[in-house]
C-alpha positions in Angstrom: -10.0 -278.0 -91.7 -9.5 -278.8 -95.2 -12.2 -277.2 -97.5 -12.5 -279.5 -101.0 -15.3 -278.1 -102.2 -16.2 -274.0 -102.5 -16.5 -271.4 -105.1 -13.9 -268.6 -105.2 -15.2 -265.4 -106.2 -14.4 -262.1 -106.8 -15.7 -258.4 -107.7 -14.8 -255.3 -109.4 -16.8 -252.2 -108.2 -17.2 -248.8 -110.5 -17.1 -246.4 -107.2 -16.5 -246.3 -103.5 -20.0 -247.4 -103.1 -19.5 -251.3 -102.0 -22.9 -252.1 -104.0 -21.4 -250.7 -107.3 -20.3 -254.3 -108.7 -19.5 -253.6 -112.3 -17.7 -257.4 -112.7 -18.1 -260.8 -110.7 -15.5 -263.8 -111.4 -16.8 -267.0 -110.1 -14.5 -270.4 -109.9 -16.1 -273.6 -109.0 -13.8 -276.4 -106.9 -15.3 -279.7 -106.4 -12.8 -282.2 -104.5 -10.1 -280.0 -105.0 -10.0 -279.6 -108.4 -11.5 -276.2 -110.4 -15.0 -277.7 -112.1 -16.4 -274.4 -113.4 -16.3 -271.0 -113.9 -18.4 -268.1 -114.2 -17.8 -264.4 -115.6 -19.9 -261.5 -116.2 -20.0 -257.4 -116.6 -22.7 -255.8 -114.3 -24.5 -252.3 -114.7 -23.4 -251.1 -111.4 -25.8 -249.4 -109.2 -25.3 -246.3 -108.7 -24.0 -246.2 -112.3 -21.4 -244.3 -112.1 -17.2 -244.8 -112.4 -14.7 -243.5 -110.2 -11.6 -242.9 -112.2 -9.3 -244.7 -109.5 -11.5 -247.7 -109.5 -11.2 -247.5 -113.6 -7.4 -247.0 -113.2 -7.4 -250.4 -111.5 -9.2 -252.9 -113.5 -10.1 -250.7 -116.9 -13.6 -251.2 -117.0 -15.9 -248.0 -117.7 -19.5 -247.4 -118.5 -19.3 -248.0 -121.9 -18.4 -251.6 -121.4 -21.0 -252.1 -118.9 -23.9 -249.6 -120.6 -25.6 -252.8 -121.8 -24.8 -255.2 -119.5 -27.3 -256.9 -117.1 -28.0 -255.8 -114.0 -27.2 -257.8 -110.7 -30.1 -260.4 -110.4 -29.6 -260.9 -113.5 -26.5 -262.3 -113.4 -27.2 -263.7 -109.7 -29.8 -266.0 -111.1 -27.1 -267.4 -113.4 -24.4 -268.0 -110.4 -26.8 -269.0 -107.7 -27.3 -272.4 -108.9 -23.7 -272.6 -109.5 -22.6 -272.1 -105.9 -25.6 -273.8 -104.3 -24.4 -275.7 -100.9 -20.9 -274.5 -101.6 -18.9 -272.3 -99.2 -18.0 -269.1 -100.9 -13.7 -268.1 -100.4 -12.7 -264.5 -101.2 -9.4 -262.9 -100.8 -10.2 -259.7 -98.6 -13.5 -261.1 -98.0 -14.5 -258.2 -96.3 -14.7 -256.1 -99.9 -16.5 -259.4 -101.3 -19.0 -260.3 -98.8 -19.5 -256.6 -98.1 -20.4 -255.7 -101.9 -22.3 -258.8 -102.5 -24.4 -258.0 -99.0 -24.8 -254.1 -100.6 -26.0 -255.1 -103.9 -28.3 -258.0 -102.4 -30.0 -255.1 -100.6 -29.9 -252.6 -103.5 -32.0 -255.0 -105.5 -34.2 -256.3 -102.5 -33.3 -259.3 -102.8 -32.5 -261.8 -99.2 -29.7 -262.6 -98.9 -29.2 -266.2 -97.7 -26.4 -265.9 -95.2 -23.3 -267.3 -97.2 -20.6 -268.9 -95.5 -17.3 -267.6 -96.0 -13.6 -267.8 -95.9 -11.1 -265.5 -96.3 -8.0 -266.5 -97.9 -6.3 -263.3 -97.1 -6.8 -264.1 -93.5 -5.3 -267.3 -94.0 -2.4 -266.5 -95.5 -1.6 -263.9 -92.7 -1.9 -266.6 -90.2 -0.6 -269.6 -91.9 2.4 -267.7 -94.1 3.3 -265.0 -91.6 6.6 -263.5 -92.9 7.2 -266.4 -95.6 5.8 -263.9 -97.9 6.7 -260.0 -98.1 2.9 -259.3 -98.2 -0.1 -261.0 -98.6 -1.6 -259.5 -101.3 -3.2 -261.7 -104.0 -0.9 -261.8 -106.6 2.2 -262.1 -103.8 0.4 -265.2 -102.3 -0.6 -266.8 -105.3 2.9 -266.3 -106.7 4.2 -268.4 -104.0 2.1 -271.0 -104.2 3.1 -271.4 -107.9 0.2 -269.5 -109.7 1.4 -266.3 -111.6 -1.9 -264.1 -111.9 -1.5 -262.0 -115.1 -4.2 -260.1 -115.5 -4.7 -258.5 -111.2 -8.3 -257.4 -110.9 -9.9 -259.0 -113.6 -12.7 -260.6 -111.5 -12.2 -264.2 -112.9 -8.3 -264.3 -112.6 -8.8 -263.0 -109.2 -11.2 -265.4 -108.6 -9.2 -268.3 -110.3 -6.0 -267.1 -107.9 -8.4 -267.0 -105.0 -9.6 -271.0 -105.8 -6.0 -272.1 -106.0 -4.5 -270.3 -102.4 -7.6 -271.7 -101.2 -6.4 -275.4 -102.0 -3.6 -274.9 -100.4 -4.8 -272.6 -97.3 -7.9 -273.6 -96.3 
C-alpha cells in the first residue's frame, strides 16, 4: 500500500483525561506532497492542566483561556480532511482523544480511517532505529523536528514518515 493522499495530525492534551485537547496540528498531503496545514489552541474540556502534560509542550490555561472550544475548531478542519485518511504517530493517543472529545461535545463521530505511523516504523524499521519515537524516526528519514510536541511540527513530522512508511 502506498497512501498519497491523508492528513497527519496530531494533539496536545492539558490532563490525563484523553478528551482534554488543548492543541491540534493538522498537515494536509495530496499526491505526496504537503498541500495545507491547519493549527489551533483549544479550551480543553475538563479545563484543567496537569503540570506534566504542561512540562511537555508549555501550554497552560492562560494561553488557551480564550481559545475556542472543540467544534469550533472541528468545523474549521473537517472540510479540510474530507475523504482523506487520517495518519497519527501513536494513533492510539490521537484517535483515542479525538473519539473522547467527539463524545464530550455530542457530536458523531464519523468513523475515520486511520494509520499509525508508529506502528509502521516498528514493523518496517525494526532495529534500523534505536527507538521509534517521533523525533528518532523522523530524524532518520531526514526530517529534524525542532520543536517535539508542538501539535503542528508533530503533525508535519508525522506527514513526512508517512511518505515514506505508509
Amino acid at each position: 500500500m502506498e497512501l498519497r493522499n491523508f492528513a497527519a495530525i496530531d494533539f496536545e492534551s492539558a490532563n490525563q483525561d484523553m478528551s482534554s485537547v488543548c492543541s491540534v496540528g493538522v498537515v494536509i498531503v495530496r499526491n505526496g506532497q504537503i498541500q495545507d496545514h491547519f493549527y489551533s489552541l483549544i479550551k480543553p474540556e475538563p479545563e484543567w492542566y496537569n503540570y506534566r502534560n504542561v512540562r511537555v509542550h508549555g501550554i497552560t490555561q492562560k494561553d488557551t483561556r480564550n481559545a475556542p472550544i472543540f467544534p469550533e475548531v472541528w468545523k474549521q478542519i473537517d472540510p479540510l480532511i474530507q475523504g482523506l485518511p487520517l495518519v497519527a504517530h501513536n494513533k492510539a493517543f490521537d484517535e483515542t482523544c479525538l473519539k473522547k472529545v467527539f463524545r464530550v461535545y455530542r457530536m458523531t463521530y464519523p468513523d475515520y480511517e486511520f494509520y499509525c505511523t508508529c506502528v509502521a516504523s516498528r514493523k518496517k524499521l525494526g532495529d534500523k532505529v534505536p527507538n521509534h519515537q517521533l523525533q528518532t524516526v523522523a530524524d532518520f528519514f531526514g526530517f529534524h523536528l525542532e520543536h517535539h510536541h508542538h501539535a503542528l511540527a508533530d503533525a508535519e513530522a508525522c506527514a513526512h514518515i508517512a511518505l515514506h512508511l505508509l
